[in-house]
N, CA and C atoms as an extended XYZ file, in Angstrom:
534
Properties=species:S:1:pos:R:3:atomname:S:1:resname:S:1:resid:I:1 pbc="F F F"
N         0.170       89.513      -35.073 N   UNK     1
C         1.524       89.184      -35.452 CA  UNK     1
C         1.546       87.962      -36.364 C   UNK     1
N         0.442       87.009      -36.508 N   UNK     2
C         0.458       86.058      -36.737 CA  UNK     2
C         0.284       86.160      -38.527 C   UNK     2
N        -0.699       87.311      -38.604 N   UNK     3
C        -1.048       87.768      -40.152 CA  UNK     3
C        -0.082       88.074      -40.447 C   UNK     3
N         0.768       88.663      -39.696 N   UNK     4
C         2.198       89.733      -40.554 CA  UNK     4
C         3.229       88.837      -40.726 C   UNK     4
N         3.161       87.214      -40.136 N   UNK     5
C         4.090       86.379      -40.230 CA  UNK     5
C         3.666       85.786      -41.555 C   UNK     5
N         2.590       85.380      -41.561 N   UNK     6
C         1.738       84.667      -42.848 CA  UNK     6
C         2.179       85.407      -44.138 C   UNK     6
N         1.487       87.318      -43.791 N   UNK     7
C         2.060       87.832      -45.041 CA  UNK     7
C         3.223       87.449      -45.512 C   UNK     7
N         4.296       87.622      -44.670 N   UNK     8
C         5.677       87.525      -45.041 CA  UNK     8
C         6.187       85.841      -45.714 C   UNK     8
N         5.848       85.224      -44.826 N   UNK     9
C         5.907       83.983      -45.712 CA  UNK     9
C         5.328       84.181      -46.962 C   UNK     9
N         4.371       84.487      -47.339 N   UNK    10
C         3.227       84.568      -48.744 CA  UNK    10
C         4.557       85.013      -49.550 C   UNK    10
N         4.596       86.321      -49.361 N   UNK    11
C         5.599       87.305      -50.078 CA  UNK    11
C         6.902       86.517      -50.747 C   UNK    11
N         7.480       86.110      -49.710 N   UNK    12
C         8.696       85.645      -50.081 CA  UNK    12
C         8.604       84.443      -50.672 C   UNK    12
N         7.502       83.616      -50.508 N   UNK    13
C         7.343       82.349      -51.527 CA  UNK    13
C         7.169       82.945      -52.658 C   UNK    13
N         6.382       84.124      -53.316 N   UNK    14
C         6.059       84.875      -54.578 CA  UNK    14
C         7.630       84.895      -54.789 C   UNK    14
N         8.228       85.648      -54.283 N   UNK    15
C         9.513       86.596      -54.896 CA  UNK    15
C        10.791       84.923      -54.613 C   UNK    15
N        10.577       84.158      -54.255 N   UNK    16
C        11.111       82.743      -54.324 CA  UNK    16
C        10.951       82.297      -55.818 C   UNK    16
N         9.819       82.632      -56.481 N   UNK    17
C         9.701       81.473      -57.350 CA  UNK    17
C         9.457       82.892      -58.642 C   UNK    17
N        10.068       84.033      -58.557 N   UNK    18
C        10.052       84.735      -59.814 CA  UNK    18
C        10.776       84.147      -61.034 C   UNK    18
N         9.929       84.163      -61.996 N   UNK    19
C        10.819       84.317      -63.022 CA  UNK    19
C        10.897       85.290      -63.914 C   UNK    19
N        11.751       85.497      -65.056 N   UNK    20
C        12.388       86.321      -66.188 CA  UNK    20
C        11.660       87.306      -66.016 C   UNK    20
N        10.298       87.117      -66.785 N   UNK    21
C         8.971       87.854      -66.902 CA  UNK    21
C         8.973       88.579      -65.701 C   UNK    21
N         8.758       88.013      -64.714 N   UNK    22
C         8.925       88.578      -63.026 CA  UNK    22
C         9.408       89.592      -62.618 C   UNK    22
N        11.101       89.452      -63.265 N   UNK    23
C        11.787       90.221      -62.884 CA  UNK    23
C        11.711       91.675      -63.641 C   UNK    23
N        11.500       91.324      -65.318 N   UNK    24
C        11.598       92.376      -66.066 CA  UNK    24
C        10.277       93.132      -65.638 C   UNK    24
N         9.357       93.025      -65.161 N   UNK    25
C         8.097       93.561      -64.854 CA  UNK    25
C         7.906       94.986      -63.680 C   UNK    25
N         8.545       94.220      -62.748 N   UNK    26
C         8.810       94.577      -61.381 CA  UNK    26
C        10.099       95.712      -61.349 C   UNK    26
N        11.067       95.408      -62.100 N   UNK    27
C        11.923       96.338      -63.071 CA  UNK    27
C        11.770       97.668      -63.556 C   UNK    27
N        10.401       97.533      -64.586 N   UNK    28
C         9.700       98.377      -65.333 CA  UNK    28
C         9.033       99.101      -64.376 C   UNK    28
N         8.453       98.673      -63.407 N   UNK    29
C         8.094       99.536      -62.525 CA  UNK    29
C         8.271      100.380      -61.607 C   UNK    29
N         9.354       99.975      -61.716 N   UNK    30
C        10.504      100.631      -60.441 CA  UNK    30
C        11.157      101.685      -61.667 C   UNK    30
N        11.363      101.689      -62.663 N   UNK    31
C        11.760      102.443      -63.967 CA  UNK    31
C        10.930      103.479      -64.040 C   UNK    31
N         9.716      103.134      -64.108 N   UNK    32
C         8.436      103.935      -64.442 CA  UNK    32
C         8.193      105.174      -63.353 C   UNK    32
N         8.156      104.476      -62.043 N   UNK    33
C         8.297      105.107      -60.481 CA  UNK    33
C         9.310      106.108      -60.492 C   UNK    33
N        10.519      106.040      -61.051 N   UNK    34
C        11.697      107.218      -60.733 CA  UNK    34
C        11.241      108.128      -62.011 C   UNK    34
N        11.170      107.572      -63.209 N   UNK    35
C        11.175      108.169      -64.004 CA  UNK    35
C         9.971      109.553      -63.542 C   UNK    35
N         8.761      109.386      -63.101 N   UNK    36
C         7.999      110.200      -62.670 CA  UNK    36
C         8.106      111.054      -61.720 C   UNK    36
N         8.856      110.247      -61.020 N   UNK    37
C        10.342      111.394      -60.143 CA  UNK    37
C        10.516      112.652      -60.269 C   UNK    37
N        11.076      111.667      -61.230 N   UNK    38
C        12.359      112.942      -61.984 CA  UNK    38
C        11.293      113.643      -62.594 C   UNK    38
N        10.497      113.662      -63.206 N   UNK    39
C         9.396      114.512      -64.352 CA  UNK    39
C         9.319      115.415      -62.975 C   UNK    39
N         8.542      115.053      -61.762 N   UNK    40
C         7.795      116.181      -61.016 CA  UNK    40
C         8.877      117.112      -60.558 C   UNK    40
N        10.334      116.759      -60.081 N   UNK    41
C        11.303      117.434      -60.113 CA  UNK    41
C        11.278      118.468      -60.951 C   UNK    41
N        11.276      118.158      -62.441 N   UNK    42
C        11.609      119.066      -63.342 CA  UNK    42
C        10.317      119.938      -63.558 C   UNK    42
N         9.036      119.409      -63.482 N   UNK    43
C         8.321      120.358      -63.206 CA  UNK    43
C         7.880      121.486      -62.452 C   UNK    43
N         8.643      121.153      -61.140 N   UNK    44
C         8.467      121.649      -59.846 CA  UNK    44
C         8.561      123.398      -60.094 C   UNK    44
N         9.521      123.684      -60.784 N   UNK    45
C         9.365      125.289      -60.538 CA  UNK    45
C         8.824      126.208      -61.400 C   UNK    45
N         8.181      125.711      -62.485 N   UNK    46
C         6.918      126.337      -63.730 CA  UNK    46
C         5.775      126.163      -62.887 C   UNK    46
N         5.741      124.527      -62.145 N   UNK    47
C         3.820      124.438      -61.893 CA  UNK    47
C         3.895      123.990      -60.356 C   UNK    47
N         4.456      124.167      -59.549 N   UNK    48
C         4.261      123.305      -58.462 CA  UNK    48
C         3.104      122.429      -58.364 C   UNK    48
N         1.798      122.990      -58.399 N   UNK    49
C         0.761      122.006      -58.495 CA  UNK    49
C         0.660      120.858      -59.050 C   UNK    49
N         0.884      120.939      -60.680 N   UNK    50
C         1.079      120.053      -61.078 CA  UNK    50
C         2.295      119.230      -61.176 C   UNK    50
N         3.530      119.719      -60.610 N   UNK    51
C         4.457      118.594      -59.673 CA  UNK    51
C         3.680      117.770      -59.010 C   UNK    51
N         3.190      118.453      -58.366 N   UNK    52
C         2.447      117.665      -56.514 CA  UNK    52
C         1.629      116.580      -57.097 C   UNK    52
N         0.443      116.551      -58.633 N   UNK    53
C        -0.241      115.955      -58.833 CA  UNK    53
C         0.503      114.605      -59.244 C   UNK    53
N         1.825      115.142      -60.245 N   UNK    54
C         2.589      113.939      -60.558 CA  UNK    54
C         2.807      113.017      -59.482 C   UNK    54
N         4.013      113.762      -58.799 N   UNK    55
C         4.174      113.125      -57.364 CA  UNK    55
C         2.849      112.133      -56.859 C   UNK    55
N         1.883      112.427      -56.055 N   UNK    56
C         0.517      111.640      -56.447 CA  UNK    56
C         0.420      110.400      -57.084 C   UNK    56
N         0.547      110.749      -58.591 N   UNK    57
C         0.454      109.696      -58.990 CA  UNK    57
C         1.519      108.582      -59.020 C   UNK    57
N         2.771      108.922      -59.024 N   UNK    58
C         3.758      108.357      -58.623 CA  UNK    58
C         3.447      107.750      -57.217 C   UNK    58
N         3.802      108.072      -56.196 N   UNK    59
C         3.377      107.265      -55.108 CA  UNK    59
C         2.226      106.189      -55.230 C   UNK    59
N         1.158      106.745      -55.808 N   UNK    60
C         0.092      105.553      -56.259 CA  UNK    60
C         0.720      104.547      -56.966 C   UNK    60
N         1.232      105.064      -57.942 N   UNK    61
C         1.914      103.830      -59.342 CA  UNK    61
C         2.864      102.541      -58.154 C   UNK    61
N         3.757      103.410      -56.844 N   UNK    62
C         4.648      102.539      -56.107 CA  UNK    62
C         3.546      101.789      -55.190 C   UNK    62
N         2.456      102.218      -55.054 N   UNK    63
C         1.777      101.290      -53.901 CA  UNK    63
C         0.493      100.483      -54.549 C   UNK    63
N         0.371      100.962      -55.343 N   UNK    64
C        -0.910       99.809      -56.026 CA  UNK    64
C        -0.448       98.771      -57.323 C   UNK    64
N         1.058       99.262      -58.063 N   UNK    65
C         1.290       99.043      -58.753 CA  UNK    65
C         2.013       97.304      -59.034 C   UNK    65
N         2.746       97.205      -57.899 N   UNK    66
C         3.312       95.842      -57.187 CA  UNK    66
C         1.632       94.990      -57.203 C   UNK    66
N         0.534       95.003      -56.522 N   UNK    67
C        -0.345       93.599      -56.782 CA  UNK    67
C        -1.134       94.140      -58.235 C   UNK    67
N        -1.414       95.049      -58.732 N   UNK    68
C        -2.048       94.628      -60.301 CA  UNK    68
C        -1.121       93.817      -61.368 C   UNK    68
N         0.605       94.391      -60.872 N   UNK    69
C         1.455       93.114      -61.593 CA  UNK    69
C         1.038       92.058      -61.886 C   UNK    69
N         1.054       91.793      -60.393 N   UNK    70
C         1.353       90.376      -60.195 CA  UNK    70
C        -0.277       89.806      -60.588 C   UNK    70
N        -1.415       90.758      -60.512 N   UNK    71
C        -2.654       89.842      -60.731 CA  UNK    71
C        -2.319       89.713      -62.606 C   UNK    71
N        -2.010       90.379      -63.215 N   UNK    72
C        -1.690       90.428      -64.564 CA  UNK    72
C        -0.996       89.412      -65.100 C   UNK    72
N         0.541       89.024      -63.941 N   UNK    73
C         1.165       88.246      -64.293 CA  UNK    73
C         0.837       86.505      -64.047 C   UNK    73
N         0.045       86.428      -63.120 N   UNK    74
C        -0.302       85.395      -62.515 CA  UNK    74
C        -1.418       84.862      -63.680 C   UNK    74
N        -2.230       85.500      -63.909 N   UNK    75
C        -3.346       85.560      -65.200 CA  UNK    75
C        -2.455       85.040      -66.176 C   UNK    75
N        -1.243       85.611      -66.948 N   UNK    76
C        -0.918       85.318      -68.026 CA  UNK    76
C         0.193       84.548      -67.876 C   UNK    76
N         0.773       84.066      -67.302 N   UNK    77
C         2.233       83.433      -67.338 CA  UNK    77
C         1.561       82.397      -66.526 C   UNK    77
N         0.866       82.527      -65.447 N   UNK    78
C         0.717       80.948      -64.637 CA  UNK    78
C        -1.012       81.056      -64.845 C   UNK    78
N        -1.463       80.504      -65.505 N   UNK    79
C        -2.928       80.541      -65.492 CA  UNK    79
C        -3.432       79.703      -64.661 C   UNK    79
N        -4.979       79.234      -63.921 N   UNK    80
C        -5.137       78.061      -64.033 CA  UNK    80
C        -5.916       78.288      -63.081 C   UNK    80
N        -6.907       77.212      -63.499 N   UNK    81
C        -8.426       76.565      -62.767 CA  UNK    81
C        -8.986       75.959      -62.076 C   UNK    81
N        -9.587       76.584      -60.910 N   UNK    82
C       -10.228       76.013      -59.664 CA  UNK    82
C       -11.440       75.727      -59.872 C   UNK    82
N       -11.935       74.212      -59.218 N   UNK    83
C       -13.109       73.534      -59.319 CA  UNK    83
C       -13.245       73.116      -58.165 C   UNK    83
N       -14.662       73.225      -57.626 N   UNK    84
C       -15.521       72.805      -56.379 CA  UNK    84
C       -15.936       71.182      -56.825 C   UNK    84
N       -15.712       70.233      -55.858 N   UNK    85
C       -15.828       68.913      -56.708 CA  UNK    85
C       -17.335       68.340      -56.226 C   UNK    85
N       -16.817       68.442      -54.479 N   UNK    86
C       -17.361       67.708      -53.497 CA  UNK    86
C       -17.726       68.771      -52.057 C   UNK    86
N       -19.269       68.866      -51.744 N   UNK    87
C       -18.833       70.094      -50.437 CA  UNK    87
C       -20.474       69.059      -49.525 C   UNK    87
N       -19.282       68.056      -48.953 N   UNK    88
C       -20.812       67.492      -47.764 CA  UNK    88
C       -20.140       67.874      -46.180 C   UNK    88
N       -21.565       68.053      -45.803 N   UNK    89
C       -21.885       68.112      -44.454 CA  UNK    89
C       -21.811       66.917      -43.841 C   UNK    89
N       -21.201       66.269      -42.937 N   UNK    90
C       -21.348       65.213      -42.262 CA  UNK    90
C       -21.836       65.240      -40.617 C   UNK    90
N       -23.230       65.030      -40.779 N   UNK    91
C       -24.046       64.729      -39.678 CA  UNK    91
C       -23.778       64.256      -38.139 C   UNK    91
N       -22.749       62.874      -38.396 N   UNK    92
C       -22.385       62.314      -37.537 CA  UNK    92
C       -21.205       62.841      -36.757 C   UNK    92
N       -20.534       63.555      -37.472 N   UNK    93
C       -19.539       63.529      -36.440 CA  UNK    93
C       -18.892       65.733      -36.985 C   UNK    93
N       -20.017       66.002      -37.486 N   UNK    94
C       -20.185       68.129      -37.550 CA  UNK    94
C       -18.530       68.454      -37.994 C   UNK    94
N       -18.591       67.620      -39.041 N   UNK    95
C       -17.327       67.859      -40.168 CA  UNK    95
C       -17.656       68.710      -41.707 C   UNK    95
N       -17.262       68.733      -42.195 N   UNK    96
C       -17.503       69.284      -43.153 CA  UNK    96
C       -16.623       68.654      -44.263 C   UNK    96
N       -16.459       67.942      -45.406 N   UNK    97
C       -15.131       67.801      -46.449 CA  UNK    97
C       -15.834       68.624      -47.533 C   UNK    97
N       -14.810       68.901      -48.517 N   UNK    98
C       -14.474       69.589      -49.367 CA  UNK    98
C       -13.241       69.118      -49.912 C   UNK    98
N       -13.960       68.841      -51.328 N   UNK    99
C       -12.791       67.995      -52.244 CA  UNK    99
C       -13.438       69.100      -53.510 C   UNK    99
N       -11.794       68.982      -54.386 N   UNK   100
C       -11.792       71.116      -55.449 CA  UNK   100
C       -10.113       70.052      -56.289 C   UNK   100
N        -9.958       70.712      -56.929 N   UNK   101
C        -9.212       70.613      -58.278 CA  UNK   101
C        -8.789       71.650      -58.727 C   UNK   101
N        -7.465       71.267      -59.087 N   UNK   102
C        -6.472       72.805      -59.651 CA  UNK   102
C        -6.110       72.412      -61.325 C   UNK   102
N        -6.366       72.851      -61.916 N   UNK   103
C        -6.116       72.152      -63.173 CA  UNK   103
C        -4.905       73.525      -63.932 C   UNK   103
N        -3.874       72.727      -64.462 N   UNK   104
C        -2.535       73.900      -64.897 CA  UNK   104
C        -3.192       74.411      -66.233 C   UNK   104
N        -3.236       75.197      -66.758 N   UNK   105
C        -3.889       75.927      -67.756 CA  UNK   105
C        -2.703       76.745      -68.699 C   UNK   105
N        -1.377       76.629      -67.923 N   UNK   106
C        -0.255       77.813      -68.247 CA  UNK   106
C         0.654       76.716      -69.229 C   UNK   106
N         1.783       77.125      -69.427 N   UNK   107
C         2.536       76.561      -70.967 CA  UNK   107
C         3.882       75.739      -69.949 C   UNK   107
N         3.762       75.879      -68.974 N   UNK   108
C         4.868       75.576      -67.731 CA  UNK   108
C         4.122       74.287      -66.556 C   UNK   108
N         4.973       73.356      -66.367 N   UNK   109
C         4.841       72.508      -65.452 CA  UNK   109
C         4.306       73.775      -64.204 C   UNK   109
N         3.525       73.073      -63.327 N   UNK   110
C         3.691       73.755      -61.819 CA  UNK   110
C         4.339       72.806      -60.757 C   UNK   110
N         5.170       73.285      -60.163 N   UNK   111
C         5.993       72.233      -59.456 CA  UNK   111
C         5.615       72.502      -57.896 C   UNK   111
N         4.949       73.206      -57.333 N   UNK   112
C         4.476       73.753      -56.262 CA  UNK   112
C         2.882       74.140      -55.931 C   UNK   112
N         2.350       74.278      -55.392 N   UNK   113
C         0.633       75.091      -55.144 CA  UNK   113
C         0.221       75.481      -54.034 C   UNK   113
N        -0.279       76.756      -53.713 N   UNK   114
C        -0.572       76.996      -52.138 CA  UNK   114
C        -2.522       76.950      -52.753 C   UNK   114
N        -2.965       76.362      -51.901 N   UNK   115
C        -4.860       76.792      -52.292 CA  UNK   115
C        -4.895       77.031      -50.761 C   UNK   115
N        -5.474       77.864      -51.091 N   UNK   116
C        -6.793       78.583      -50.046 CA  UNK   116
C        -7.999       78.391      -50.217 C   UNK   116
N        -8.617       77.666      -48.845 N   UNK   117
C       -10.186       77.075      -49.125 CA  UNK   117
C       -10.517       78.139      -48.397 C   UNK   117
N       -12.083       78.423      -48.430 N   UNK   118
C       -12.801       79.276      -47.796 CA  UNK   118
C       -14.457       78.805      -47.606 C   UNK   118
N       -14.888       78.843      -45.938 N   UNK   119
C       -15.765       78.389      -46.122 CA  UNK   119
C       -16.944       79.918      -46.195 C   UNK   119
N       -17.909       80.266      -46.828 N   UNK   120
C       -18.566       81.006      -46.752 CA  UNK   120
C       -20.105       81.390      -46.520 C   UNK   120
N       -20.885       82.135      -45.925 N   UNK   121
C       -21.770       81.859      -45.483 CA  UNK   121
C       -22.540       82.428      -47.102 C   UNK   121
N       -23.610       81.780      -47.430 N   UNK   122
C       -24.095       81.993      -48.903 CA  UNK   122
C       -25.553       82.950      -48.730 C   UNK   122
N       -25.366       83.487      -49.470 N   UNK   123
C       -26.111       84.765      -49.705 CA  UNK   123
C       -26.218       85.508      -51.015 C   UNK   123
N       -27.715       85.695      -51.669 N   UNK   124
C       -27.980       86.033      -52.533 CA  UNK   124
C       -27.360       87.474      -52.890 C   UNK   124
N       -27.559       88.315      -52.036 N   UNK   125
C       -27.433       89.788      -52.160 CA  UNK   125
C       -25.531       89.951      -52.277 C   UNK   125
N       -25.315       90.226      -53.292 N   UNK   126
C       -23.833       90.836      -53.363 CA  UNK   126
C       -22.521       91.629      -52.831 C   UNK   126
N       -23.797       92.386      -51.821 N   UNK   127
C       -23.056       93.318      -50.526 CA  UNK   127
C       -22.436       92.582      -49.675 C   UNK   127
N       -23.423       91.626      -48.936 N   UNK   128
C       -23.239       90.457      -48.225 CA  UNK   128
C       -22.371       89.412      -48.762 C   UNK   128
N       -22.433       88.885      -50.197 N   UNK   129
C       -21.605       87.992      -49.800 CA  UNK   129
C       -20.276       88.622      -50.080 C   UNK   129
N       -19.989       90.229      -50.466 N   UNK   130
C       -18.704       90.643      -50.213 CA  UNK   130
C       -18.001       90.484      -48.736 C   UNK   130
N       -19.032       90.679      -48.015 N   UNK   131
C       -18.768       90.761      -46.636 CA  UNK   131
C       -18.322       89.764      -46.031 C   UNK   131
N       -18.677       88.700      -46.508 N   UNK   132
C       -18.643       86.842      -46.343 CA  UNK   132
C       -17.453       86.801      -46.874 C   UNK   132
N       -16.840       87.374      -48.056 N   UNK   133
C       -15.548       86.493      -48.053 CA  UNK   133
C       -14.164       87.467      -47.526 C   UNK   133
N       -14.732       88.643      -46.764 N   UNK   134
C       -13.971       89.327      -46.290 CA  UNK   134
C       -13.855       88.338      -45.070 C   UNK   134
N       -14.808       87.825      -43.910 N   UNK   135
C       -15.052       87.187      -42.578 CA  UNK   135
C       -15.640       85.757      -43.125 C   UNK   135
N       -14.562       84.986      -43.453 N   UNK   136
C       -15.076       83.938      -44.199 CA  UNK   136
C       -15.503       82.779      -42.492 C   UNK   136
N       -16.493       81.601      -42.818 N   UNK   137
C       -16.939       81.447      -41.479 CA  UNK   137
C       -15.679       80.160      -41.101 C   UNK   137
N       -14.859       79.494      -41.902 N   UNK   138
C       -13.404       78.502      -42.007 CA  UNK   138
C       -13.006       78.876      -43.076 C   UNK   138
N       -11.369       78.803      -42.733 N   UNK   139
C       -10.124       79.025      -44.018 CA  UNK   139
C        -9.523       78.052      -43.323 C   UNK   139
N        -8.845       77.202      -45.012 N   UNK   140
C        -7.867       76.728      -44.370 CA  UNK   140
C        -6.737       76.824      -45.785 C   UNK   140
N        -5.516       76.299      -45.777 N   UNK   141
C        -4.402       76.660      -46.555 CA  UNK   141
C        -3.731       75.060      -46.527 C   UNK   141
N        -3.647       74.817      -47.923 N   UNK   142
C        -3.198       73.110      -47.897 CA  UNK   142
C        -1.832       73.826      -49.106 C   UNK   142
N        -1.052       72.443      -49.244 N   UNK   143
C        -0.149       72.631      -50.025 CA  UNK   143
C         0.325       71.891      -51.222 C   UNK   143
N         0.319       71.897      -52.276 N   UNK   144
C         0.133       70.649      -52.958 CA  UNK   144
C         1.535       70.575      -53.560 C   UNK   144
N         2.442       69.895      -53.343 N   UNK   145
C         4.008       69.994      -53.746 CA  UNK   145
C         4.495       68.589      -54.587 C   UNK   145
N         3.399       68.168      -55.588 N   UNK   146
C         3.288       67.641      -56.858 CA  UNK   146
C         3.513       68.221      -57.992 C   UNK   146
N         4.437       67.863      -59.133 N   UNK   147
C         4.351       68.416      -60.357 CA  UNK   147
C         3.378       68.070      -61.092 C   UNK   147
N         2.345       69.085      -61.653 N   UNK   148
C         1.763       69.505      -62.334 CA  UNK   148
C         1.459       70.284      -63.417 C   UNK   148
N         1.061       68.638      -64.658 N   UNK   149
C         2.013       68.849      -65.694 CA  UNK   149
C         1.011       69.601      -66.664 C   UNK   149
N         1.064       70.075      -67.838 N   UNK   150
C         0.511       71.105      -68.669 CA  UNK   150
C        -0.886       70.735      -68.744 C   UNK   150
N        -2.080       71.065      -68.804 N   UNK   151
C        -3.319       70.701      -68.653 CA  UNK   151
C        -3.255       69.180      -67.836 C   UNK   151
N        -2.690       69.490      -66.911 N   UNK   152
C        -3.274       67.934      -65.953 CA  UNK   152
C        -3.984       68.750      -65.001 C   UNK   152
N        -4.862       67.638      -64.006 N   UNK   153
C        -5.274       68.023      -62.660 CA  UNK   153
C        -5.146       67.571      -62.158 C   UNK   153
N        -5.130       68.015      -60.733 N   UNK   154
C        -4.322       67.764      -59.372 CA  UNK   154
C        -5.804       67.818      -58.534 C   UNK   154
N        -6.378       66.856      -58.078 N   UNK   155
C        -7.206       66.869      -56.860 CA  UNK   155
C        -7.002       66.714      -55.704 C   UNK   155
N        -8.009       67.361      -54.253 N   UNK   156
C        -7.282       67.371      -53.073 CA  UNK   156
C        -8.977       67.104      -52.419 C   UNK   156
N        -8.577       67.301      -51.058 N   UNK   157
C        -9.723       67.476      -49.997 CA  UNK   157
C        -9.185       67.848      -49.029 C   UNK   157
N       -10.108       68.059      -48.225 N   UNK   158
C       -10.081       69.163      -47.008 CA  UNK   158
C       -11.492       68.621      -46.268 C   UNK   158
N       -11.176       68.298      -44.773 N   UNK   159
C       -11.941       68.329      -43.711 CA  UNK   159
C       -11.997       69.258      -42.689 C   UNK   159
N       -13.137       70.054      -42.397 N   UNK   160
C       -13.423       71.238      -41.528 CA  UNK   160
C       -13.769       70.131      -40.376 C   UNK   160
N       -13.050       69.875      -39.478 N   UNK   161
C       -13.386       69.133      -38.082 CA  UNK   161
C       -14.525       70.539      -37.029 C   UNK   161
N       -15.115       69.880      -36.745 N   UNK   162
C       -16.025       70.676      -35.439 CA  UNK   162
C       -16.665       71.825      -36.406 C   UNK   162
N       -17.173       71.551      -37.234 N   UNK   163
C       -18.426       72.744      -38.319 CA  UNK   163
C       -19.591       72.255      -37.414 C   UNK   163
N       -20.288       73.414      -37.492 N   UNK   164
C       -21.720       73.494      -36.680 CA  UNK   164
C       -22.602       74.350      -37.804 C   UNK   164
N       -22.280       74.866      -38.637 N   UNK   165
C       -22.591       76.109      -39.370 CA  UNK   165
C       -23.903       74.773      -39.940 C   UNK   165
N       -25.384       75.185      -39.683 N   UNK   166
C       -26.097       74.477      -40.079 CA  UNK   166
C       -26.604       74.592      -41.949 C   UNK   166
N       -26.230       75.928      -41.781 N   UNK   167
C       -27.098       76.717      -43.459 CA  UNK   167
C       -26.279       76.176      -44.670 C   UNK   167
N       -27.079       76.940      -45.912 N   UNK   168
C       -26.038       76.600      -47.252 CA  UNK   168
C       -24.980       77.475      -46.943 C   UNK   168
N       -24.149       77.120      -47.450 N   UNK   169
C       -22.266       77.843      -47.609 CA  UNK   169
C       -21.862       77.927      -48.975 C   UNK   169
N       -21.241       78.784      -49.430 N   UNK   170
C       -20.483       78.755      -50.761 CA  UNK   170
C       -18.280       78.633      -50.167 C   UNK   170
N       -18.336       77.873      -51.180 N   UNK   171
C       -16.801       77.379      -50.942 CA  UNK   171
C       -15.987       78.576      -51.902 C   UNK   171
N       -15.125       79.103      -51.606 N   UNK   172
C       -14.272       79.827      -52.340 CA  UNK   172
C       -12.354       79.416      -52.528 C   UNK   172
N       -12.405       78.676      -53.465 N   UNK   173
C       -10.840       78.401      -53.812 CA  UNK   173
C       -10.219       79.052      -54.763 C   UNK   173
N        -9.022       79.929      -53.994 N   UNK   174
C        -7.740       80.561      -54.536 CA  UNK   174
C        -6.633       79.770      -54.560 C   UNK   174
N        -6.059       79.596      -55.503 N   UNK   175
C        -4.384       79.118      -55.358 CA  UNK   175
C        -3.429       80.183      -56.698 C   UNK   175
N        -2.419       79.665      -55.577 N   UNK   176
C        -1.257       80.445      -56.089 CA  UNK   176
C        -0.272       79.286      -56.560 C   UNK   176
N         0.210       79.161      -57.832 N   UNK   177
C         0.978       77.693      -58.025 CA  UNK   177
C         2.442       78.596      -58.894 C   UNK   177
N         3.217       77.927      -58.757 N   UNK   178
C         4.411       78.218      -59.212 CA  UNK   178
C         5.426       76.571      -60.360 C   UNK   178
């Protein structure tokens, strides 16, 4: 319940901070979605089959179509760059910090930032470390609610209290900034 609360927060901070672009996008798609509709409708009694295939793809276009948007839109309207600064182990007291940098890359102040740290267990082989950042070994979610102004950077840190994880780790930072 706790993921489905998280999702929902996630979500509605996205659809909180749409803009223009946002809207006309999300629009188009929902345009695109009926419009294919209506096509398999009208196809329906020459080909049924190839109704059904439309249909198909329509339903696909409504369920995959919402996150390639947004990875498209996020890419081009809010760009911007994550850096690993600092990643020590601390001996004395089985902490971990992690200090990373968001740098704005987009044509727009960011007035908001969610990052997602990830701690990961490191591994050469590619299978594995897919697997690693599926079951990452610490996540944590900081918030950075500084304006961040057109190529500036914004630095942070993060302490993993009670790490035991003795091996190398790879750090993985996502943010979402608005």
């Amino acid at each position: 319940m706790a993921k489905l609360d998280a999702f929902k927060a996630s979500l509605l901070n996205y659809v909180h901070h749409f803009s223009m672009y946002d809207y006309i996008a999300y629009a188009w798609l929902i345009l695109i979605f009926f419009v294919t509709i209506l096509l398999a409708i009208m196809v329906a009694k020459k080909s049924p089959t190839f109704s059904i295939l439309i249909l198909i793809i329509a339903l696909g276009l409504l369920f995959i179509g919402p996150f390639v948007l947004k990875h498209y839109l996020d890419q081009y309207l809010r760009p911007l760059k994550n850096s690993t600064i600092l990643v020590k182990k601390l001996n004395f007291s089985n902490s971990l910090i992690v200090a990373g940098s968001v740098t704005n890359m987009s044509k727009n102040s960011f007035s908001t930032c969610k990052v997602n740290i990830s701690v990961l267990k490191s591994s050469p082989n590619s299978i594995k470390y897919f697997i690693n950042q599926l079951k990452p070994l610490r996540k944590q979610t900081i918030s950075i609610d500084k304006i961040i102004d057109v190529n500036s950077t914004e630095e942070f840190r993060v302490v993993f209290d009670k790490y035991s994880y003795a091996k190398d780790v790879n750090i993985s930072i996502n943010s979402e900034c608005y």
